[in-house]
C-alpha positions in Angstrom: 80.5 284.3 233.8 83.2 285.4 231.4 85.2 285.3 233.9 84.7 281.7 235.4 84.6 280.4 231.9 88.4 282.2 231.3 89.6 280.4 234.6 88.0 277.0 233.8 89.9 277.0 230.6 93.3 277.8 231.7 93.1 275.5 234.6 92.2 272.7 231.4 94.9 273.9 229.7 97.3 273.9 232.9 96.0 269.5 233.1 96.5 269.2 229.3 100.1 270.5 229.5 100.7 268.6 233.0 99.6 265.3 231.0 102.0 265.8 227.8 105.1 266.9 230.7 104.2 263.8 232.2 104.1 261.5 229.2 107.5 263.2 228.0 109.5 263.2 231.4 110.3 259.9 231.2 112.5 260.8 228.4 115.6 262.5 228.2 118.0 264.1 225.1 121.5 264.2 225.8 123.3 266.9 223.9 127.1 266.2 223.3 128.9 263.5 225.5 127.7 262.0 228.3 129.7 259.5 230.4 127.6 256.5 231.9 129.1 254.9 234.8 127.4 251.5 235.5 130.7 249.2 236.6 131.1 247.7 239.6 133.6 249.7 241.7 133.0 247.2 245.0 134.8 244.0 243.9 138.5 243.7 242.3 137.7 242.8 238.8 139.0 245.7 236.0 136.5 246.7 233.5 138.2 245.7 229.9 136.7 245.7 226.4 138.7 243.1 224.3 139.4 243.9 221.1 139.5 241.2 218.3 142.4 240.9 215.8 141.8 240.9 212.2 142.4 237.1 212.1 139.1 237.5 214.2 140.7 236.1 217.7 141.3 237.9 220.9 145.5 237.3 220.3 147.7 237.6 217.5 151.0 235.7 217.1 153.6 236.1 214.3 155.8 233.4 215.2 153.4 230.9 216.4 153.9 227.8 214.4 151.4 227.5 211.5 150.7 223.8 212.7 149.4 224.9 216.1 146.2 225.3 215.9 143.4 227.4 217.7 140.9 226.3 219.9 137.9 227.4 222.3 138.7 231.2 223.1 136.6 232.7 225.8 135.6 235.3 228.8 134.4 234.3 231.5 133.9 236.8 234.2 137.2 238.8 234.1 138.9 235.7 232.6 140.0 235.3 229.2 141.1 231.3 227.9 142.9 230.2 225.2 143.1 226.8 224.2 145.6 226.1 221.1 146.3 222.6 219.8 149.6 220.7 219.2 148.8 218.0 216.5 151.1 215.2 216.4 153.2 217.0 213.5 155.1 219.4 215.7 156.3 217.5 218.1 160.5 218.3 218.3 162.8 218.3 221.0 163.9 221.4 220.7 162.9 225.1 222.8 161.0 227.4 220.5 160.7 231.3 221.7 156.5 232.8 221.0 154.8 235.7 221.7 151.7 236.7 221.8 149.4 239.6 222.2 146.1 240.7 223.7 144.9 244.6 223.3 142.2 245.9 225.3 140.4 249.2 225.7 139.4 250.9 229.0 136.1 251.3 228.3 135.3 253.4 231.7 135.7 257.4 232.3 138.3 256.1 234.9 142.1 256.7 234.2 143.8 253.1 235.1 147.5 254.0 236.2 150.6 251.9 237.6 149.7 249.1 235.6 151.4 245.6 236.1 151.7 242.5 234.0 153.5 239.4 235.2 153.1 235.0 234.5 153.3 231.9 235.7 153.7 228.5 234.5 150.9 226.5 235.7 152.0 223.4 234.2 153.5 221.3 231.3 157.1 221.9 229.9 157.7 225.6 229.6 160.8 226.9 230.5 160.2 230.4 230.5 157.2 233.0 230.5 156.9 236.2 230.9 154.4 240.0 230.3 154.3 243.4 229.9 152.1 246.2 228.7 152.3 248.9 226.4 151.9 251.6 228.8 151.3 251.7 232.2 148.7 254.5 232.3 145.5 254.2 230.0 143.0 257.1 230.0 139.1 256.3 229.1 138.7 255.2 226.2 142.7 253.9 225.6 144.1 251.2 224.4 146.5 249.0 225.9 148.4 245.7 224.5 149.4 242.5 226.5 152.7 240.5 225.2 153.3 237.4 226.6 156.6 235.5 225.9 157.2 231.9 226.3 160.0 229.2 225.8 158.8 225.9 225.2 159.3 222.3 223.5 156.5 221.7 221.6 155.6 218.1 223.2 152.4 216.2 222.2 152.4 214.2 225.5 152.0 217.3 227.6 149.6 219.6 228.4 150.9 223.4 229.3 149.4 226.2 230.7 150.2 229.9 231.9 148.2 232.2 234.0 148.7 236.1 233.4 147.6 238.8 235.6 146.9 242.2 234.5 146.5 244.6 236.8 145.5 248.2 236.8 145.0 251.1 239.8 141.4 252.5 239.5 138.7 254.6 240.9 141.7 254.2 243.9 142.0 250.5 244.2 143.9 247.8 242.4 141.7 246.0 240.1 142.2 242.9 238.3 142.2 240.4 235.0 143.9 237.4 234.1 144.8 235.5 230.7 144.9 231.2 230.7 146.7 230.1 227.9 146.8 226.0 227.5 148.6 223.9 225.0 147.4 220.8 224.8 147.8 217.6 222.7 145.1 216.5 220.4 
């Protein structure tokens, strides 16, 4: 009896402890770093955190002119726009050289190497454009900086816009993301 009433117990006991392993499975402590990779590897797009500016945009200029005003700024997909304004007060005829600059973080536990940065006018009155990176290899968790250059007459009868593509080599393929930048009148 003593000895059917000892087994009965522990097999209780064995349930009890089952049911509480069972509750508590579901959760797991992670000591240290752990790496979570959730990004898509299948299509072309490069995984990018943007990082904002102090003046609390995705670019900074120090030579764009003061009366040029910012517009809508947004991602979409692995797209970045920039809209800026050209009020009637700037027009001139003369060429005015800019820059501006994104910086962005790889935000993956994927080095990105052989990076490439080039751009295109789309449209409108620039004469010139052109990018480059900081560095061309960014480990997880680095930072790299976009500068794109431009020459242009600040017309308010014309709207101007440059594509820039980014490119980085990850996980062994070339994946991408692009910049618009438009000028328009008001």
């Amino acid at each position: 009896m003593k000895r059917t009433l000892f087994l009965l117990t522990n097999i209780l006991l064995l349930i009890a402890l089952s049911a509480v392993y069972a509750a508590e499975a579901n959760q797991l402590d992670i000591y240290g770093v752990a790496y979570v990779t959730d990004w898509d590897l299948s299509g072309d797009d490069l995984p990018i955190f943007p990082i904002l500016w102090p003046n609390g945009s995705y670019f900074y200029s120090a030579n764009l002119p003061a009366a040029l005003t910012q517009g809508d700024e947004d991602w979409i997909g692995s797209t970045f726009h920039l809209d800026i304004v050209k009020p009637p007060s700037v027009s001139n005829n003369g060429q005015n050289q800019f820059t501006m600059q994104f910086q962005i973080i790889n935000p993956t536990n994927y080095q990105w190497t052989n990076g490439q940065a080039s751009a295109v006018i789309v449209s409108g009155i620039y004469s010139t454009v052109g990018a480059t990176l900081s560095t061309t290899t960014v480990g997880p968790e680095g930072m790299v900086t976009i500068t794109f250059s431009f020459k242009t007459k600040i017309d308010i009868t014309s709207t101007d816009e440059a594509h820039i593509t980014v490119s980085f080599e990850m996980a062994g393929k070339r994946r991408y993301f692009y910049i618009d930048i438009i000028m328009r009148p008001v």
